[in-house]
C-alpha positions in Angstrom: 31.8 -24.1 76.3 34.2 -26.8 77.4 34.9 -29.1 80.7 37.9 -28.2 83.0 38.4 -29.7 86.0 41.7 -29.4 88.5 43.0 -30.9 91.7 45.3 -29.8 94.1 47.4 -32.4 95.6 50.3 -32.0 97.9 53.1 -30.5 95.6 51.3 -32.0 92.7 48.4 -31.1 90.2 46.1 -32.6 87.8 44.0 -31.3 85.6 41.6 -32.7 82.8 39.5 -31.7 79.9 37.4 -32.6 77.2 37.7 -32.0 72.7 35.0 -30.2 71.7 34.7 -27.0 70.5 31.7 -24.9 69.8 30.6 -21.8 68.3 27.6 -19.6 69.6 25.6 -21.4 66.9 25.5 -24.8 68.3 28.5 -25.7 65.4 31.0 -28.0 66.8 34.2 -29.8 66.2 36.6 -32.5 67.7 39.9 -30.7 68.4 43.2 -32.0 66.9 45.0 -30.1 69.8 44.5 -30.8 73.3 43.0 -27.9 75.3 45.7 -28.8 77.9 48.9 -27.3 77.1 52.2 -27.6 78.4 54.4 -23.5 78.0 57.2 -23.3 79.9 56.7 -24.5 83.1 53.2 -24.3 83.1 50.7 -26.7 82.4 47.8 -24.1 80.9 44.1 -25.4 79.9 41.5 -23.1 78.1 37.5 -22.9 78.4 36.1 -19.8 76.2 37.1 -18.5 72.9 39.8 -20.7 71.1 42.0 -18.0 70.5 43.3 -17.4 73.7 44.1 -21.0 73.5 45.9 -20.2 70.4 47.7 -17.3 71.7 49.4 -19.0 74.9 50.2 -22.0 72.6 52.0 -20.3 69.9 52.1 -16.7 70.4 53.7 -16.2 74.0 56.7 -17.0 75.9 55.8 -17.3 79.4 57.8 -15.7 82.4 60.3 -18.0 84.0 58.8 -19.1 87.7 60.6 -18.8 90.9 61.5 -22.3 91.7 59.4 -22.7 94.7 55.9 -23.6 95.3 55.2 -21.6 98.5 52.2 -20.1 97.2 52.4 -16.3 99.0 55.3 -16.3 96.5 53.6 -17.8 93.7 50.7 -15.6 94.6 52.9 -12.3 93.9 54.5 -13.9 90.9 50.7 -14.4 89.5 50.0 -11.5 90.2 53.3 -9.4 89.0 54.6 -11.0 86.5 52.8 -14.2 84.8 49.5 -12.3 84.4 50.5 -8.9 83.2 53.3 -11.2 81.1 49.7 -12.9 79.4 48.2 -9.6 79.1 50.5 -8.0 77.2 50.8 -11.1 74.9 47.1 -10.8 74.3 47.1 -7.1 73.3 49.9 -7.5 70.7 47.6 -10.0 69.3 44.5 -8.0 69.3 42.9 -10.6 71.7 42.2 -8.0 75.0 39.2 -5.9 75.4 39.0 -2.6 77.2 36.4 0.4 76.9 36.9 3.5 78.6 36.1 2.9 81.8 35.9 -0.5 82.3 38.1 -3.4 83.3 40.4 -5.2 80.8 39.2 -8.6 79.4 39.4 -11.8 77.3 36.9 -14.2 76.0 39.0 -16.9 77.8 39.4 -18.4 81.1 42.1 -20.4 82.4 43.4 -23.3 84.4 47.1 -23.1 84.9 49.2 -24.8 87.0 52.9 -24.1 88.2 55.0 -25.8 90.1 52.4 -28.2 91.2 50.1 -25.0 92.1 47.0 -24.3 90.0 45.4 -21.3 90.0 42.0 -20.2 88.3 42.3 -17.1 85.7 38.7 -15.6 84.4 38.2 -13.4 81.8 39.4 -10.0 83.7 42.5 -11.5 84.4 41.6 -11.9 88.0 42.7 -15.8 89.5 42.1 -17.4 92.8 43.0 -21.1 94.6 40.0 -22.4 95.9 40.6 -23.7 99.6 39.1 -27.2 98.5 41.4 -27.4 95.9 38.9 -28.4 93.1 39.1 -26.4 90.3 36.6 -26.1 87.3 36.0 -23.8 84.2 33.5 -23.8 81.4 30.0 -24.8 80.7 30.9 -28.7 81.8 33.3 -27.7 84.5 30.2 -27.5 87.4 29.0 -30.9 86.1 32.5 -32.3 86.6 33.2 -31.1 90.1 29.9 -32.5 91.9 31.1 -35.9 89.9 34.6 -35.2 91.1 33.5 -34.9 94.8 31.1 -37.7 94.4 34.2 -40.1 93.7 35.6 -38.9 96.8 38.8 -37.6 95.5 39.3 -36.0 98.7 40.1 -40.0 99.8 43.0 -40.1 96.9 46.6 -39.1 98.2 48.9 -40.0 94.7 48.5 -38.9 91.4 47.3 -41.5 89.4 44.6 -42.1 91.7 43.4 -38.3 90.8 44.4 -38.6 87.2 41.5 -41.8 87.1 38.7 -40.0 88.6 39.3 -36.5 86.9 38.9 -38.7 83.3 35.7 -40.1 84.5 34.4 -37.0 85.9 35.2 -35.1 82.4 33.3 -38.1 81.1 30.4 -37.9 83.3 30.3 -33.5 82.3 30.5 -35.1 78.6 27.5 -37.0 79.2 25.3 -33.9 80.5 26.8 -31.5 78.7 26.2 -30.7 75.0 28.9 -28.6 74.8 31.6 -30.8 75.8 32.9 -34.1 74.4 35.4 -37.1 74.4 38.5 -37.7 73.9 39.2 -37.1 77.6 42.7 -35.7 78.6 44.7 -35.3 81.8 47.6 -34.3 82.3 49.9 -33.8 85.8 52.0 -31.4 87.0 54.7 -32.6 90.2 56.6 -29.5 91.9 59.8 -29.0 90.0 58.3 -30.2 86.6 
């Protein structure tokens, strides 16, 4: 219940969201806290329950990077270190799910973005890079990537061109869906940040 969207420049990322916050009874609230987050060296944004947002705020140190962004790299890193790292920051705090038998999981899903890389995290801790490098997450996130693709991002080779059309596709998802909301925010990640 949110809007996420991500690009993927080269050596650079952006990523935006919305404010609201919902419960499963339609309830909602204007957050005082962005969902976009800045830990370490990641930039991290959160679509599901709030308290994986909570958690990689305030309850987690996260794993030191290597200082590259060659992504086969990155991509064992992910996989290695930063999500297990997460993991195990979400069991201390009671957050992770696992019955016998089936897969570990959080009510949260994930934008992060390292060293200019993002990658997308679902609940079972699984991530991918999408080869268009448009990223999106929560019940908005769909809404905001056709508008994101509409604009012709694709056209857009700095930045602050992105940073512009990912606020106004957020604000075309806030438009369509109930569950997300203005303020808008964006925030950008450069390789070596």
């Amino acid at each position: 219940m949110t809007t996420l969207i991500g690009y993927q420049g080269d050596g650079w990322a952006v990523i935006g969201s919305d404010s609201r916050a919902t419960d499963q009874a339609g309830n909602y609230m204007e957050l005082s806290l962005p969902k976009i987050i800045k830990n370490g060296r990641y930039l991290i944004a959160v679509a599901g329950s709030s308290r994986g947002g909570n958690i990689v705020q305030f309850g987690w140190k996260t794993p030191t990077p290597p200082s590259t962004n060659d992504t086969l790299v990155l991509d064992k890193f992910i996989t290695n270190k930063f999500i297990p790292s997460m993991r195990r920051a979400f069991i201390r705090a009671g957050f992770d799910m696992k019955d016998d038998g089936d897969y570990a999981r959080t009510e949260s899903v994930f934008l992060i973005a390292v060293n200019g890389i993002i990658y997308w995290i679902n609940d079972d801790y699984s991530w991918d890079r999408d080869a268009r490098g448009i990223y999106h997450q929560g019940s908005g996130g769909p809404l905001a990537a056709a508008a994101l693709t509409a604009l012709d991002v694709r056209e857009c080779t700095e930045p602050e061109q992105v940073s512009i059309l990912v606020k106004k596709a957020v604000g075309v998802a806030t438009q369509w869906d109930v569950f997300s909301y203005k303020p808008v925010y964006v925030a950008v990640q450069h390789f070596g940040e």
